[in-house]
Chimera marker file (.cmm) of the C-alpha trace (Angstrom):
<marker_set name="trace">
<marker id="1" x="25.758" y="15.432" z="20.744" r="1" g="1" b="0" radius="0.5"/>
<marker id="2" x="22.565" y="13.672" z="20.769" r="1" g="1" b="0" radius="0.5"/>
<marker id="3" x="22.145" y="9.863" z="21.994" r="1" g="1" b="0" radius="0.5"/>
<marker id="4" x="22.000" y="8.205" z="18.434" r="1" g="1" b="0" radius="0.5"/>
<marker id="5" x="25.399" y="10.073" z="16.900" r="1" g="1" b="0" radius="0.5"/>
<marker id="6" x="26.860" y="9.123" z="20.449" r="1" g="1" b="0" radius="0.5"/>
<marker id="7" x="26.220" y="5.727" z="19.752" r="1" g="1" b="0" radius="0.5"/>
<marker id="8" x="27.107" y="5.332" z="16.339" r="1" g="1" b="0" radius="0.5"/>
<marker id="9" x="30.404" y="6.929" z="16.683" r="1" g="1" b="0" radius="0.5"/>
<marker id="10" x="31.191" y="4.673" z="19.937" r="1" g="1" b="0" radius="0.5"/>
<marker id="11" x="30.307" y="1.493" z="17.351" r="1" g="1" b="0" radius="0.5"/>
<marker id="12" x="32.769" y="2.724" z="14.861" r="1" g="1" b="0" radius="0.5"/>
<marker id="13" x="35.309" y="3.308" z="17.003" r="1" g="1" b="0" radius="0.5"/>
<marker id="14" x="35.012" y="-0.232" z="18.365" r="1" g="1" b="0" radius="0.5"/>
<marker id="15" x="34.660" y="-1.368" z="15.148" r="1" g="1" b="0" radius="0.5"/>
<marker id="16" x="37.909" y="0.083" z="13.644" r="1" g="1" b="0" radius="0.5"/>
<marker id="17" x="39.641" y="-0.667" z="17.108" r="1" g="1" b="0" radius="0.5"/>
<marker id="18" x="38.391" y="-4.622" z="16.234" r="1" g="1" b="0" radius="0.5"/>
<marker id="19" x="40.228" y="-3.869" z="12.570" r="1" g="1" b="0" radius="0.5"/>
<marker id="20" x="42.929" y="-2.091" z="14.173" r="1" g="1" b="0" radius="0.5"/>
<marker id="21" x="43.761" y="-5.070" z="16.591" r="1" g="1" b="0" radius="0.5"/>
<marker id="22" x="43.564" y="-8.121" z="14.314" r="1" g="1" b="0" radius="0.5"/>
<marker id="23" x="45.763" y="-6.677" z="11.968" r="1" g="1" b="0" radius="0.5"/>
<marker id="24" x="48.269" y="-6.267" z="14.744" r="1" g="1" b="0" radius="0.5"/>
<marker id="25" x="47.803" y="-9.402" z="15.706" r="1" g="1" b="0" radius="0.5"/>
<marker id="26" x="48.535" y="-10.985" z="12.476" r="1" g="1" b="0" radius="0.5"/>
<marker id="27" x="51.292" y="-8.941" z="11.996" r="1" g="1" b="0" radius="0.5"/>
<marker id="28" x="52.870" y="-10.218" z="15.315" r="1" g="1" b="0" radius="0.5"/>
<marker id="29" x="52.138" y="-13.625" z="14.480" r="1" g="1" b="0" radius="0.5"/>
<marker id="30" x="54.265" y="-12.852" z="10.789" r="1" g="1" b="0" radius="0.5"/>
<marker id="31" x="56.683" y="-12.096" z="12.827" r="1" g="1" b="0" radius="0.5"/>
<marker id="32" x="56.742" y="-14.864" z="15.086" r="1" g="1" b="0" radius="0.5"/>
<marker id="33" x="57.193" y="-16.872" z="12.069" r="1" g="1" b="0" radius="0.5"/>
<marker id="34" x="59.421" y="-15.355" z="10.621" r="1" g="1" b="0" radius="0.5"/>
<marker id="35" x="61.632" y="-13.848" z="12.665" r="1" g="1" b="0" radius="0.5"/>
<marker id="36" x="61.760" y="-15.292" z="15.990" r="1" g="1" b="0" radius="0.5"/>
<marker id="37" x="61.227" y="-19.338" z="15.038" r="1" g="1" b="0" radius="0.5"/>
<marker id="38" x="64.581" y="-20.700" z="13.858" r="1" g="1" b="0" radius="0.5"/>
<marker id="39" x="64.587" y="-21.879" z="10.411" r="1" g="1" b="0" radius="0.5"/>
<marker id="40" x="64.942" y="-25.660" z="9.998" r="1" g="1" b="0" radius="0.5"/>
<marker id="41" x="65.759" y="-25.064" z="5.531" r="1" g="1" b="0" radius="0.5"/>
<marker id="42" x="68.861" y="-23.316" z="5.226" r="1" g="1" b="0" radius="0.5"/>
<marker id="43" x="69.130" y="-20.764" z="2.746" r="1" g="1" b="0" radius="0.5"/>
<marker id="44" x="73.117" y="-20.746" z="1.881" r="1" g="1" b="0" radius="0.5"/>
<marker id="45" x="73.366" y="-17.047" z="3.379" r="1" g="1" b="0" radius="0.5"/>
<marker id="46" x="75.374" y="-16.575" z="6.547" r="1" g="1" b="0" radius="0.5"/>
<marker id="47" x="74.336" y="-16.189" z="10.073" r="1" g="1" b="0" radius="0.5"/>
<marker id="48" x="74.995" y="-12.677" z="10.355" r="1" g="1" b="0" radius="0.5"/>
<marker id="49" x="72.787" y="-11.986" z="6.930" r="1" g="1" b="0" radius="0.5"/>
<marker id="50" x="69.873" y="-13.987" z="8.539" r="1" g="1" b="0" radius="0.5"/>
<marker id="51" x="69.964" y="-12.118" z="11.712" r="1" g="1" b="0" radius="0.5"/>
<marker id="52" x="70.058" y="-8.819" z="10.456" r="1" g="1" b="0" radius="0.5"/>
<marker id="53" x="66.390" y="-9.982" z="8.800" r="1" g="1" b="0" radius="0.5"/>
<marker id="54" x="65.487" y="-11.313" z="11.977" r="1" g="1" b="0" radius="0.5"/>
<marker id="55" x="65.499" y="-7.722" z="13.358" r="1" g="1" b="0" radius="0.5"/>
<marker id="56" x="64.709" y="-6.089" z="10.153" r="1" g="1" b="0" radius="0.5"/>
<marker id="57" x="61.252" y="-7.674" z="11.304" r="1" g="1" b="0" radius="0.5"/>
<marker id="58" x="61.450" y="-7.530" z="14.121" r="1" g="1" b="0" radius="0.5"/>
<marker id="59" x="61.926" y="-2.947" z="14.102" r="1" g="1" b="0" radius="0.5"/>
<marker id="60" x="59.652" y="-2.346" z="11.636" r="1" g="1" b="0" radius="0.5"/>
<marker id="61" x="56.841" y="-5.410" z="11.136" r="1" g="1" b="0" radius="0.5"/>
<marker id="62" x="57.133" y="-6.174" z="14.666" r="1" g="1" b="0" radius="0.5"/>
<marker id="63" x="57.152" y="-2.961" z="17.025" r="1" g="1" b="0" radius="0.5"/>
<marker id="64" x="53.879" y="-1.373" z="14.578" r="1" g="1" b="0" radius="0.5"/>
<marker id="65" x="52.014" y="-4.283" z="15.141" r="1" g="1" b="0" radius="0.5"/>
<marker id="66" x="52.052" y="-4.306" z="18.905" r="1" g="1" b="0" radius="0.5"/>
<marker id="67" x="51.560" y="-0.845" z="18.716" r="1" g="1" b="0" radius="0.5"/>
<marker id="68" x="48.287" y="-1.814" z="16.488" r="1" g="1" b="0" radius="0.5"/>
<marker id="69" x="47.456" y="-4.021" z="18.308" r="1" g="1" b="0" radius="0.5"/>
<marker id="70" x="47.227" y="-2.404" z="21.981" r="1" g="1" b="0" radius="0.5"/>
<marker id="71" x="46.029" y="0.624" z="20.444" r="1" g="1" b="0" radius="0.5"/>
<marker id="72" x="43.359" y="-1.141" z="18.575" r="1" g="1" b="0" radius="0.5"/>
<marker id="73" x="42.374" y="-3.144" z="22.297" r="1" g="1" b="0" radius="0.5"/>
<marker id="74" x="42.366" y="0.176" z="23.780" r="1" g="1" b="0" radius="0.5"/>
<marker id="75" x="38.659" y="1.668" z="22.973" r="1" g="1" b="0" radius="0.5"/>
<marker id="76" x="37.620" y="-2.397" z="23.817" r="1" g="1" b="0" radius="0.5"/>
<marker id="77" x="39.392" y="-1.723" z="27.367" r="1" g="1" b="0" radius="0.5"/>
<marker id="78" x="37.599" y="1.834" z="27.856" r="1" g="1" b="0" radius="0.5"/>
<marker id="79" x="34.518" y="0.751" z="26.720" r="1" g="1" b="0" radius="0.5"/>
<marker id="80" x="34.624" y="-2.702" z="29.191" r="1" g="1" b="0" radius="0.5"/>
<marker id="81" x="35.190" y="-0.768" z="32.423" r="1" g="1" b="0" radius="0.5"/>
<marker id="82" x="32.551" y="2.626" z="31.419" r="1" g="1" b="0" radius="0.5"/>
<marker id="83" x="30.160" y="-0.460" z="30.860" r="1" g="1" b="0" radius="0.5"/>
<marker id="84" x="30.952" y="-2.086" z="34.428" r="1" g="1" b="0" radius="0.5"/>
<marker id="85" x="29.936" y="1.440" z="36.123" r="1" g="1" b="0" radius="0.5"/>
<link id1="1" id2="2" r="1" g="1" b="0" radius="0.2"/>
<link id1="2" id2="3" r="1" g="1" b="0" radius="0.2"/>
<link id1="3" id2="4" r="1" g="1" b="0" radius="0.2"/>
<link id1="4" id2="5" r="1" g="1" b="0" radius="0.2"/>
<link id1="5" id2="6" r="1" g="1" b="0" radius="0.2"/>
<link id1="6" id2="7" r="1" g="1" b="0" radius="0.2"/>
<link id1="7" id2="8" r="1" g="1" b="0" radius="0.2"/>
<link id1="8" id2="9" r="1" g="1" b="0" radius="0.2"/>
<link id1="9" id2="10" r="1" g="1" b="0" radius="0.2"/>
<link id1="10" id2="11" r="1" g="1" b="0" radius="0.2"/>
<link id1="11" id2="12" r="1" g="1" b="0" radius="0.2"/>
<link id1="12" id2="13" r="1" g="1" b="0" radius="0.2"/>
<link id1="13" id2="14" r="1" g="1" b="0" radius="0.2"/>
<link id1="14" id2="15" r="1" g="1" b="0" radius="0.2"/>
<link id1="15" id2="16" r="1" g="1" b="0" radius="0.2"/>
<link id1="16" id2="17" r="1" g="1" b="0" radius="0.2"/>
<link id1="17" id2="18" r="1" g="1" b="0" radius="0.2"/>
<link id1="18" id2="19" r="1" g="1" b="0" radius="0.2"/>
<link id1="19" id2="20" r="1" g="1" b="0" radius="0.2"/>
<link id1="20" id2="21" r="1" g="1" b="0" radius="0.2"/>
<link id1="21" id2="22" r="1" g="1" b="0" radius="0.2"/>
<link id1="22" id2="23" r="1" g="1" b="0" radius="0.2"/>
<link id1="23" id2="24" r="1" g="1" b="0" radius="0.2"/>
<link id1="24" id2="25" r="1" g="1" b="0" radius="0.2"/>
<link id1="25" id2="26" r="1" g="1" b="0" radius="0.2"/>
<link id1="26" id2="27" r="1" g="1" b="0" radius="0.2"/>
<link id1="27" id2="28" r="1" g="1" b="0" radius="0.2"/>
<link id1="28" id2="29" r="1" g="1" b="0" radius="0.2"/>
<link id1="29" id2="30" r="1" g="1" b="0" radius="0.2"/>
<link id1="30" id2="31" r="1" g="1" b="0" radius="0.2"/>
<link id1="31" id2="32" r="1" g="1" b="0" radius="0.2"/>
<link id1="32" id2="33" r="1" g="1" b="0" radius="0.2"/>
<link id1="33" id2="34" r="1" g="1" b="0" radius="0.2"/>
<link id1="34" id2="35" r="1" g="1" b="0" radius="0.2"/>
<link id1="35" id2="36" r="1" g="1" b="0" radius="0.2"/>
<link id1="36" id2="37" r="1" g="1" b="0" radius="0.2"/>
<link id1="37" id2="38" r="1" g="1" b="0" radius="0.2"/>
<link id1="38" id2="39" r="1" g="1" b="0" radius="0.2"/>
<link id1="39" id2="40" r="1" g="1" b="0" radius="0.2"/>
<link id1="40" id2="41" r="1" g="1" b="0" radius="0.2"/>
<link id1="41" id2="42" r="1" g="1" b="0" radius="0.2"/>
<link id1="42" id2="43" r="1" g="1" b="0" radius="0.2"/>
<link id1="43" id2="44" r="1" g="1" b="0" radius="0.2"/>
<link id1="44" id2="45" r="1" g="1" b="0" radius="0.2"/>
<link id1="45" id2="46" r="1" g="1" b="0" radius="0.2"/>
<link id1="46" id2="47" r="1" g="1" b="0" radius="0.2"/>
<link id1="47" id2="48" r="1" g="1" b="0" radius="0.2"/>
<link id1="48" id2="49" r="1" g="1" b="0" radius="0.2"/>
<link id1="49" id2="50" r="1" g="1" b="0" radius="0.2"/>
<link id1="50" id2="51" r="1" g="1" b="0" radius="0.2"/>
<link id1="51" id2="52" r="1" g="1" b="0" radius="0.2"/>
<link id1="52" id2="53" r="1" g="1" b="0" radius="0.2"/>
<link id1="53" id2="54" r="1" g="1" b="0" radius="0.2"/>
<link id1="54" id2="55" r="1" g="1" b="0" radius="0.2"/>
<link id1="55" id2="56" r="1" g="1" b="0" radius="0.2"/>
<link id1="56" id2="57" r="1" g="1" b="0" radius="0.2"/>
<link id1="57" id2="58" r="1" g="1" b="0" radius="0.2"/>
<link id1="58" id2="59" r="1" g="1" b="0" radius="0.2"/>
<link id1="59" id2="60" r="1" g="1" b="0" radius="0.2"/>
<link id1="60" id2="61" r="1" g="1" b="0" radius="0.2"/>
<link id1="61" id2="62" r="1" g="1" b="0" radius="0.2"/>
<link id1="62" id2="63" r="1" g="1" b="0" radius="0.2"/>
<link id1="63" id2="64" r="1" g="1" b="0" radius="0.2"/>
<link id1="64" id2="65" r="1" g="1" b="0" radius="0.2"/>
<link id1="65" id2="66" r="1" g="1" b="0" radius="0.2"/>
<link id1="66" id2="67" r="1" g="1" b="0" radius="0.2"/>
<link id1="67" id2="68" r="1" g="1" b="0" radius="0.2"/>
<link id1="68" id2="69" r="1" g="1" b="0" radius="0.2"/>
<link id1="69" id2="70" r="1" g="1" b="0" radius="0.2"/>
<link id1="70" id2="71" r="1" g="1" b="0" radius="0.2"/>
<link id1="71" id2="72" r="1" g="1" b="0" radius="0.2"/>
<link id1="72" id2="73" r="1" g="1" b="0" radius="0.2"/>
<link id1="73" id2="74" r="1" g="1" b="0" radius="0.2"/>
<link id1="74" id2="75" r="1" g="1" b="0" radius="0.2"/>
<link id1="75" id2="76" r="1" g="1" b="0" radius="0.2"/>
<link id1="76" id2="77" r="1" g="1" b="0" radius="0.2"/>
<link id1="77" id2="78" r="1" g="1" b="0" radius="0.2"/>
<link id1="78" id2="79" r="1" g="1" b="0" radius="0.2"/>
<link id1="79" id2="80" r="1" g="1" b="0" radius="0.2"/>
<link id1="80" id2="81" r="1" g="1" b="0" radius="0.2"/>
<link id1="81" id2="82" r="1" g="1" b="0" radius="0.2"/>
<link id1="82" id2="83" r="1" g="1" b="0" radius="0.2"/>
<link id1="83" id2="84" r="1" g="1" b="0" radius="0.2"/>
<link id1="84" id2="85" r="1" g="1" b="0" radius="0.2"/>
</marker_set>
């Protein structure tokens, strides 16, 4: 590969890793709100009802978000220490 198509691809990768990482980050903040922050309006359903949502986030908002998110700072990490050489 020459130079230029080296360069390009290394700014779209950092690009979608930006993408990739604020999404996760959002989602983890969704599910801050919602799962993890006790409720102050109660909603008439039982305790057992709300925490079963609580980890309903939690599994399947929750764990792909972090998993965005450190995947999406991962090319931002690579590319910080090749630049420090």
């Amino acid at each position: 590969m020459d130079m230029r198509t080296r360069k390009i691809m290394s700014a779209a990768l950092l690009f979608l890793g930006a993408c990739s990482a604020v999404l996760g980050l959002w989602g983890l903040v969704m599910v801050i709100k919602m799962a993890l922050l006790p409720s102050t309006d109660a909603m008439g359903h039982s305790r057992q009802y709300e925490e079963g949502w609580r980890l309903f986030f939690m599994l399947f908002i929750g764990l792909p978000s972090l998993a965005a998110l450190l995947g999406g700072l991962a090319p931002w990490l690579i590319w910080w220490r090749n630049r420090r050489k």
